[in-house]
N, C-alpha and C positions, 0 to 999 in steps of 0.2 A: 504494500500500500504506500502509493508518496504520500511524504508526511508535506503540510502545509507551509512555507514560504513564511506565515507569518507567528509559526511555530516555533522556531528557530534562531541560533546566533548566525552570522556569516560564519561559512564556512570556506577553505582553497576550493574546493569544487564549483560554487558557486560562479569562480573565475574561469571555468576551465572549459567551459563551447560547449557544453550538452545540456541537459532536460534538466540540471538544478540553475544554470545560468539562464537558461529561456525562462524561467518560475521568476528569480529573480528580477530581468530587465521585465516582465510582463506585472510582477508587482510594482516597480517604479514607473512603469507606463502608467497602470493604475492610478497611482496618488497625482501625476505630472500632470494628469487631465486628457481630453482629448487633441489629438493632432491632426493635422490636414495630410494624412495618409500616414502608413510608418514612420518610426522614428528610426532611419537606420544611420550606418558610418560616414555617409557622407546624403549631405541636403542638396537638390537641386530648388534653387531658387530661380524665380523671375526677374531678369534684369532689371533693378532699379533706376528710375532719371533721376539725374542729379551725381553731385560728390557722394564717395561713398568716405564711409568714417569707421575703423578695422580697432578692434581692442582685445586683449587675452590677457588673463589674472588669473592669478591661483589664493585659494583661501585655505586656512591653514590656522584659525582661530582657537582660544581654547583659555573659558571653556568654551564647547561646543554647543551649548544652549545658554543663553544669558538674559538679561531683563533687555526686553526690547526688542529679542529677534535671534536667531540662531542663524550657523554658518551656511543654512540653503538661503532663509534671505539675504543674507549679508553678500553671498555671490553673487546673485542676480540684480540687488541693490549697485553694489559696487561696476556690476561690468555697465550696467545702464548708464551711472553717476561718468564714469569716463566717458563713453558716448556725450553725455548730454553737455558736458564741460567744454566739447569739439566744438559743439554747436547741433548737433545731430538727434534726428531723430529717431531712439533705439525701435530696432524692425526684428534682429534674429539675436535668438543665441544660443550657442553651443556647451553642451554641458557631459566634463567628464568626472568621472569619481573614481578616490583611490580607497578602499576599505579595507579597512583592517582585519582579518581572521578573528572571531568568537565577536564582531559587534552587533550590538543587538539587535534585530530586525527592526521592533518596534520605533525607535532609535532612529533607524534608516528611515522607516516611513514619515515619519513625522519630520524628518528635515524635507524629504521629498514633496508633503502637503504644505512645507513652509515655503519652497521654492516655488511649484504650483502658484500659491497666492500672491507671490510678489509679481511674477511675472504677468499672473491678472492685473493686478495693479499697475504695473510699467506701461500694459499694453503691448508685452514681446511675447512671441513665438520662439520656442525651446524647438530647435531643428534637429537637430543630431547632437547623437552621444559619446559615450564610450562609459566602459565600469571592470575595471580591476580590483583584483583582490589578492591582497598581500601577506605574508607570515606574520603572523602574530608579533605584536612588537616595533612593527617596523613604520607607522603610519598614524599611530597615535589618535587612533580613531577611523578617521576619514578626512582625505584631503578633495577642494572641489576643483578644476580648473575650469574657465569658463574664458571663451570667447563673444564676441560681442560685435554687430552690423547696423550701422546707422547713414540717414540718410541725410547729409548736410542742406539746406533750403539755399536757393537763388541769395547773395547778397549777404550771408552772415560767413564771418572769415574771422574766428575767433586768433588770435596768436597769443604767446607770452610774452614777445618781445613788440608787441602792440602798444604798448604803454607810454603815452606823451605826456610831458611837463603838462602841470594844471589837470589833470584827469582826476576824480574823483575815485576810492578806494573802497564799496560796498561788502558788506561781509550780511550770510541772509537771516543769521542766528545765533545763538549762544555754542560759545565753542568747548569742550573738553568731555561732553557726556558719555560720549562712548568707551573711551579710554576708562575716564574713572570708573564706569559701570562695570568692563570686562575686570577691571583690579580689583574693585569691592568684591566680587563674587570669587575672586579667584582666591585671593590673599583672606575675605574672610572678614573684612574690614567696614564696619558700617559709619560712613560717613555721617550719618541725620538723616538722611532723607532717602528718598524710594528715585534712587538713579535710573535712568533706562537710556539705554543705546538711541542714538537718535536715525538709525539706519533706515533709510526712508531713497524711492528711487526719486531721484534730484530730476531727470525730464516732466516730471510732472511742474515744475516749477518753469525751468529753462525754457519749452518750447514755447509756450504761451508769452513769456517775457520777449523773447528773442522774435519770435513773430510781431510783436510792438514794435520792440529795440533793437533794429538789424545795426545799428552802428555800434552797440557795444563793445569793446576794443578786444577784452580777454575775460576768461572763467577758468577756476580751479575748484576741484573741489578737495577740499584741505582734510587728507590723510594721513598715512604715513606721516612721520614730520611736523604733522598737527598747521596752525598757521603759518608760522615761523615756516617752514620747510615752501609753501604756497609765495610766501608775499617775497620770499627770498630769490625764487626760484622768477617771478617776475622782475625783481629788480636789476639782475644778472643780466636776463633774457632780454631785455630794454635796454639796459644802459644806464639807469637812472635811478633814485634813491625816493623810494616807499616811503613816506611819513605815516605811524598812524598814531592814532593817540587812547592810553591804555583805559582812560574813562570812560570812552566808546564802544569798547570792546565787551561784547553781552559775555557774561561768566556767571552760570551759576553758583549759588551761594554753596549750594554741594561740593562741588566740581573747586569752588576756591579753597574751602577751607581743608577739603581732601589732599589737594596740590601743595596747600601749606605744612600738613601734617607729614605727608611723604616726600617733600624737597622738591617737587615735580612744578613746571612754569606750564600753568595750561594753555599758551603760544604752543608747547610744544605736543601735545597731546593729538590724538588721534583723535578724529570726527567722520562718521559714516550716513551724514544726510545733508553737510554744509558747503557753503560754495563760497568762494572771492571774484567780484564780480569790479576788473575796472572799466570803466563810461568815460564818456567828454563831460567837463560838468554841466556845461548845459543843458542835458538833461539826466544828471545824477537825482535829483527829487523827483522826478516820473518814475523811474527805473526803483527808486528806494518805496515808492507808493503802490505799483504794484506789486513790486515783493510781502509789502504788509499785508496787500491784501489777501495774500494764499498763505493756507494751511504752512507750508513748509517755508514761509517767509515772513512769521510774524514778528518775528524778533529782528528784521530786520534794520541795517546801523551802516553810517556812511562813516567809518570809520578810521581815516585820512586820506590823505591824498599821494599823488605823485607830483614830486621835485628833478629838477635836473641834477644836483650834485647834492652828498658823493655820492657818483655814478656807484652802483651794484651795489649799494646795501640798505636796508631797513635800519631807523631810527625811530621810537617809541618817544614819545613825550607822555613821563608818567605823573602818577598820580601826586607824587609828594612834588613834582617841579620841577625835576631833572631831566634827564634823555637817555637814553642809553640803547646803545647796537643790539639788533634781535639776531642772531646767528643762527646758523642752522644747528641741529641736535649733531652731538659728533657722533652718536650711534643710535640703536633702536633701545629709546628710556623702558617702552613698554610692550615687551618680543611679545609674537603670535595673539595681534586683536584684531589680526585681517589676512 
């Protein structure tokens, strides 16, 4: 008698091309929802008009369920958030998984229904896959890698190195929630409050703005590296020297006093739903009003600007009066939250 798919831990066979791996990809088809015909190794798609816009990330989070969303959204979140930062409209994505031997199916499923859902929500089609399965030990769960197809609109030409003197410096929300959220849960650590990742697909935000504001100059969406690594990364890429100023900066009160207790700057900190958005300023308050007005841009803050000198770096003007250089992180403060 076969025993049930959802009976079970991952097993090597499950990897191995016969009737326990067809159980398994037929169960993750299951939770993934319906597709516009198989999901096999390679997708044929219809030629899209327009620029196309090409991304691929691997997620490797842990833990692997956290307040606010687990590593199936966080993948699909994350490859969209890169699309949508192009300027692109997310259309496909590819989705492979590495598992680990004895993980729990349950486990599997429920990240597979969390991917499912995000992907409702982006508005992408999941095309093709892949799914291995690894010894015991070697995989720490489950790792996801995902690629990502989007289709850029007539007129929007985001760069980083877009950035002119006088430009205005938009950030769309509070930054550090994610990062602190996956360290409270990990370390064990209750800051006060009830933290949650803020992992959210960012084109729901973007396309709609970008469709108003085809002039907007450039977008980041501040991960890895947290701000600091974003606002760095544009002043490099430009030539020119970031201002922003740290009273403008949304930080929750969690998120501060957590960053205080652990030595940690939440510039640096990791964010899974936030963007850096720089404009001309003439119309930095358009762009800053309809960011308020959507869900995922209420906290938004114009939160300095761009100078000509010194060319390539960030300067803070903070809170007690002073200024001081935002450098990049010299390593990963907070390994494995994406």
């Amino acid at each position: 008698m076969t025993r049930s798919i959802d009976d079970e831990r991952i097993l090597l066979a499950h990897g191995g091309g016969g009737i326990m791996m067809k159980e398994l990809v037929s169960m993750l088809l299951g939770r993934l929802g319906s597709q516009e015909g198989p999901l096999q190794d390679s997708a044929v798609l219809e030629p899209p008009t327009g620029r196309i816009a090409f991304t691929t990330d691997s997620f490797v989070v842990h833990p692997l369920f956290f307040p606010g969303g687990d590593i199936g959204s966080l993948a699909v979140c994350g490859t969209v958030n890169d699309l949508a930062v192009a300027g692109a409209v997310p259309q496909f994505v590819s989705l492979s998984m590495i598992i680990e031997e004895g993980f729990p199916v349950a486990d599997l499923g429920r990240i597979a229904d969390s991917i499912a859902a995000a992907a409702r929500e982006a508005g992408v089609r999941i095309v093709t896959g892949d799914t291995k399965v690894v010894e015991s030990g070697q995989a720490d769960g489950i790792f996801i890698n995902t690629s990502g197809i989007g289709i850029v609109p007539e007129g929007v030409d985001l760069r980083s190195d877009a950035a002119r003197p006088g430009d205005k410096v938009l950030l769309s929300g509070r930054i550090g929630d994610h990062g602190l959220a996956i360290l409270s849960l990990r370390e064990g650590i209750d800051f006060g409050s009830d933290l949650e990742s803020d992992t959210a697909p960012l084109s729901l935000l973007t396309v709609p703005l970008l469709g108003r504001f085809p002039a907007i100059r450039a977008m980041r969406d501040a991960t890895r590296g947290g701000l600091a690594a974003v606002l760095n990364e544009i002043a490099a890429d430009s030539g020119v020297c970031v201002r922003v100023d740290e009273d403008r900066i949304p930080v929750g009160e969690a998120v501060r006093s957590g960053c205080e207790l652990m030595g940690y700057d939440p510039m640096q900190i990791a964010n899974e739903g936030k963007l850096v958005a720089v404009v001309p300023a003439d119309i930095a308050g358009d762009v800053l009003d309809a960011m308020r007005s959507h869900d995922l841009g209420r906290e938004a803050a114009v939160i300095g600007e761009v100078a000509e000198a010194p060319a390539g770096i960030v300067v803070m003007s903070t809170r007690f009066g002073g200024e001081r250089v935002i450098d990049l992180p010299y390593g990963d403060i907070l390994p494995r939250i994406c």
